[in-house]
Every structure is written in C-alpha cells, then in structure tokens.
N, C-alpha and C positions, 0 to 999 in steps of 0.2 A: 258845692259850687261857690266859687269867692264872686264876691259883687265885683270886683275891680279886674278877671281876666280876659278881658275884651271882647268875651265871646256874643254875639245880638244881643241872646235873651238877659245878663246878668247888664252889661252895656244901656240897652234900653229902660231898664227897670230903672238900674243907680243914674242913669241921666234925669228919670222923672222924678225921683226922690230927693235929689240935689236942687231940683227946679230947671235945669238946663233943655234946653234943644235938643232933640231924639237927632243923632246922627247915622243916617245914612250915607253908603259910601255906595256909589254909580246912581240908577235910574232908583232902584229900588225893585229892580223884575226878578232879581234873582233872588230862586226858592230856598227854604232849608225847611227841615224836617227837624219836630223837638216831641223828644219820649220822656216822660216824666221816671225820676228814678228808680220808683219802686216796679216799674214795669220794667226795665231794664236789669234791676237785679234778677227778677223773678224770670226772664229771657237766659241772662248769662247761669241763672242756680241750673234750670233744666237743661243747658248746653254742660257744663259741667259733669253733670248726671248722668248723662245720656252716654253711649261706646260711639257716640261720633265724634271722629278726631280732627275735622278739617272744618275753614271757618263757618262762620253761618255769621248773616245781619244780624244785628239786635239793634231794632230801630223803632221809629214810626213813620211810616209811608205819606202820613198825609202830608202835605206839603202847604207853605203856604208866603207869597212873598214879602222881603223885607217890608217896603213898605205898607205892606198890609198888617202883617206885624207890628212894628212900631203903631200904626191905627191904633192896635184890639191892645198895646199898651197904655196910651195914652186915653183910650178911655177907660181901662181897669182901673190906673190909679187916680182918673178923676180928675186929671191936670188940665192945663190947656196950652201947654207945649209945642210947638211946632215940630216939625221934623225938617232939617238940614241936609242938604246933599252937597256931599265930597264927591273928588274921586274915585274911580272904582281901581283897585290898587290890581296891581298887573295876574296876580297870580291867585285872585278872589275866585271860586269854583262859582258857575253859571246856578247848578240846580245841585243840590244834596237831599237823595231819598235812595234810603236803602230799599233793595227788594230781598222784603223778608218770608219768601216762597218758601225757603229751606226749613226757616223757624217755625211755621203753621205744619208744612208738611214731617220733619223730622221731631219737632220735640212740644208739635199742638199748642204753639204760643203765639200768640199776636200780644200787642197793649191794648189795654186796659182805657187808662186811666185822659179824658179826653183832653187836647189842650188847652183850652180855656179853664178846665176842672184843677190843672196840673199847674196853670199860671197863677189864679186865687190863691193855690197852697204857698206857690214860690216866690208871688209877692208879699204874701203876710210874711213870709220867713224874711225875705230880705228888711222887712218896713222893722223887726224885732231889733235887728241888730243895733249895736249901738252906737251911735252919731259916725262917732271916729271912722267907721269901717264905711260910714259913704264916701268919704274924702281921703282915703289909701290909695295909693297910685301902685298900679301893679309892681311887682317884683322888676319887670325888664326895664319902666323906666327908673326906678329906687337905683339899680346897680349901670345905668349910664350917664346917671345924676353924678353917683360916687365916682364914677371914670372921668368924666371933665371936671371933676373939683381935684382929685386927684393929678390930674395932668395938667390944671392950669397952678396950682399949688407946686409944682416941681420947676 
C-alpha cells in the first residue's frame, strides 16, 4: 500500500504523520470496510484453490465510518489533529462492505486479523518509512504537474 494513493486509510495516517488536518470529504457518515492483508491473501490463496470459478468477496464486513475512523486515527498515532470537511465529491459510494456469505460458506474463510490489530501493524509500517515517502504526491498529481509545465513551456 503507498502512503500517498489517496485511499482513507494510507490518506489519514500520512496526514497524521505530516502533522496536517485529517481530511474528510462530505459529513463523514459514510461507511467503508478495511481487511488487513494477510487476510485477504489467505481469502484470495483458498479461492484460487478451490473448483469455484465465479467471483466471491474477499473483504471484511465490519464497517465503520469515515469520521469515526479518522477518530481511532488520530488517537493511534497520538496527535491532536483535527479533522477537516470538504466536499463529498459526486461519485464518492455512500457504504462499502462486502458480503462475504460465499467466502465462509464455499472456501470457510472470514478475517482474521481485527482492525485496530491491522492499523498498529500498518501504522508502524508507514511511521518506518523514510521521511521523503511522506511528502511524495501521488503518481496522478507528479504527471499533471508535468502536463501544465509542459503546455505552459510550449
């Protein structure tokens, strides 16, 4: 997972780490669902394994919302950051949780690994990295950077 691909959970941690503002975009009501990795490999090895050829979730159902997340950030890494509301951008999905019936019933897998257990691992990881990588701007703005330097340089 790169600290800088926008997604909450890498979003909120490299905001705490920077010292910045937890940004949230709408109210903060809307849900998502986070499966730490090694439950999800061990989900997709036994789909792999298994003669079922049609999809299945590989997820984790619990749910829990933005703003309550950015919280259980903001107190993991101990800061005292506030959290910030934007817009909610047009095409932002309301609740994300898979239902993973299929995975318990067809290949006896659920996670594991809880999210608070999965965030200590994945904030030590990010807090390892070194300095440069908090302050990397994704890949989409790097190459629309180069497109207006490019176009105002012609």
């Amino acid at each position: 997972m790169r600290l800088n691909d926008g997604r909450a959970l890498p979003a909120f941690i490299g905001q705490a780490l920077r010292g910045e503002d937890l940004t949230v975009f709408g109210d903060g009501s809307q849900t998502r669902s986070f499966c730490y990795v090694d439950d999800l490999i061990k989900g997709i090895y036994r789909l792999l394994m298994s003669d079922y050829a049609m999809p299945v979730n590989i997820g984790n159902p619990d749910q829990i919302t933005l703003k309550e997340f950015a919280e259980e950030i903001i107190t993991l890494t101990g800061t005292k950051q506030k959290i910030v509301y934007l817009p909610l951008p047009q095409d932002d999905p309301k609740q994300r949780q898979p239902d993973i019936s299929k995975a318990k019933e067809l290949l006896g897998w659920e996670p594991k690994v809880k999210r608070v257990e999965g965030l200590k691992i994945t904030y030590e990881y990010f807090k390892s990295l070194p300095k440069e990588e908090l302050f990397k701007l994704p890949k989409e703005f790097i190459r629309n950077d180069l497109l207006k330097k490019v176009k105002t340089e012609s």
